[in-house]
C-alpha positions in Angstrom: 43.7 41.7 -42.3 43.7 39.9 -38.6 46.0 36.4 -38.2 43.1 35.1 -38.1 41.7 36.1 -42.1 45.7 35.5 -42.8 45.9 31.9 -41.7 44.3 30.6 -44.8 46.0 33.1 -47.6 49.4 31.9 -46.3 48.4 28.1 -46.5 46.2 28.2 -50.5 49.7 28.7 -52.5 50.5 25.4 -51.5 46.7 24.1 -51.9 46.7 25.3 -55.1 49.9 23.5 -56.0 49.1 20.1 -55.0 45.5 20.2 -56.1 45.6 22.0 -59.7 49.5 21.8 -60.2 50.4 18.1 -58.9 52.5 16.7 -61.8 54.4 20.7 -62.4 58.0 19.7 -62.2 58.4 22.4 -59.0 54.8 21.3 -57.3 57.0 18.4 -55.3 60.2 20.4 -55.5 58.4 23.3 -53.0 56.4 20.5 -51.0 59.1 18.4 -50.2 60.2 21.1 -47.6 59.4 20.6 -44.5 58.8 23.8 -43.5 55.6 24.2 -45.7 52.7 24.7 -43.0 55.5 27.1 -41.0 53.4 30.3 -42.5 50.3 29.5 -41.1 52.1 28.2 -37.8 53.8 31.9 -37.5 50.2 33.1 -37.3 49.5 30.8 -34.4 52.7 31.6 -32.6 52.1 35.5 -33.2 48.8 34.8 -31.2 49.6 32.4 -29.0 53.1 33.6 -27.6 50.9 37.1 -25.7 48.5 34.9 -24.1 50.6 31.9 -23.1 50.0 32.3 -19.6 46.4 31.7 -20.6 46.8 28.8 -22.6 49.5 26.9 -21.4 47.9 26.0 -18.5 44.6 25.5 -20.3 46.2 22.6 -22.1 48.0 21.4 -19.2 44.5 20.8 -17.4 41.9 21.0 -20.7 38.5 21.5 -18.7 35.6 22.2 -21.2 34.3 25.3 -19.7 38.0 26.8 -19.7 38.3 25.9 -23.2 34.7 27.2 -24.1 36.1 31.2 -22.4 39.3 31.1 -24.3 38.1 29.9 -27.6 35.2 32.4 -27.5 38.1 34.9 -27.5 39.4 36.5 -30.9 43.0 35.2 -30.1 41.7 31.7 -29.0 39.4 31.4 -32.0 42.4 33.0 -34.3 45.0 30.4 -32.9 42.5 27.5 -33.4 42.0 28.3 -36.9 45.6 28.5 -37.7 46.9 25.1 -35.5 43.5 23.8 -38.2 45.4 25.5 -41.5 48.7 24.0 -40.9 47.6 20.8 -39.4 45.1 20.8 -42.5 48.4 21.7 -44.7 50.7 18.8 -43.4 48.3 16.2 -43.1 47.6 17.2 -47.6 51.7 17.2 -47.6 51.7 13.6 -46.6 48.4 12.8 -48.6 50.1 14.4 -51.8 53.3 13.0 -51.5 52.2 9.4 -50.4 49.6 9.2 -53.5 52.5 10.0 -55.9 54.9 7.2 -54.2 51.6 4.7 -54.4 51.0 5.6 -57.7 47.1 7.1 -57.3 46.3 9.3 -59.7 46.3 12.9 -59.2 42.8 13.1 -61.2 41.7 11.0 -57.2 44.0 12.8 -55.0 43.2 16.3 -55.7 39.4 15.9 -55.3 40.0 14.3 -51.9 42.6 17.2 -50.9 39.9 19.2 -51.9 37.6 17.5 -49.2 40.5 17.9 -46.6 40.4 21.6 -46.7 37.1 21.6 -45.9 36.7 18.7 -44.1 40.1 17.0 -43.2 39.3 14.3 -40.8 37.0 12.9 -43.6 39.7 13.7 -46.8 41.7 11.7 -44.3 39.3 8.8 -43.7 38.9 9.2 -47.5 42.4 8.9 -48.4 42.9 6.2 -46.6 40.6 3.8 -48.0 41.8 5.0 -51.5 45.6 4.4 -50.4 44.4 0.3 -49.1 42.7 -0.6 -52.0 46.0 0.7 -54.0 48.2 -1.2 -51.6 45.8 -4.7 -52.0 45.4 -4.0 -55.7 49.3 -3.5 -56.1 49.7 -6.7 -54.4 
């Protein structure tokens, strides 16, 4: 399996959890760490760390057609994917742990982490409406 297929596998444990296993006594036990997107993260750094003289600069001076050659690249596309997983993973993290403390119900949260997977800019967008009109209602 390439990083790149191993980005994903490493993140769904903790998918799984907050989406079919929120209210499981160790669900926010093992989310509350910190360090939860860290294995899809060591798949970026594994591809990132051999071609940092290629992308450091790219992101020093991002210039489209640049970005276009290096994420047309296995390792480009790989490291993309993974910086998506974890970024994906943390953003759910805060989603997950800011719907318990709000008091939304899992039975809304988990469809909308469900969305975020897929589509997280929208789960976010989503989520965010969901957490006002609990912060007006609770009002």
């Amino acid at each position: 399996m390439t990083l790149f297929g191993l980005a994903f596998p490493l993140a769904a444990p903790f998918w799984t959890l907050m989406i079919l296993a929120p209210a499981w006594r160790w669900t926010p036990r093992i989310m509350a760490s910190p360090w939860v997107p860290l294995l899809p993260l060591a798949c970026y750094f594994a591809l990132v760390l051999p071609h940092f003289g290629e992308w450091g600069p790219a992101m020093l001076r991002p210039d489209l057609g640049v970005l276009q050659t290096l994420l047309a690249t296995p390792w480009g596309a790989g490291l993309v994917w993974a910086h998506l997983i974890a970024f994906d993973l943390f953003i759910a993290r805060w989603m997950y742990f800011e719907g318990r403390s709000r008091g939304i119900s899992p039975w809304i949260v988990s469809p909308v982490l469900v969305l975020t997977i897929f589509l997280s800019p929208f789960g976010l967008v989503v989520f965010l409406v969901v957490r006002s009109v609990r912060i007006r209602s609770a009002a």
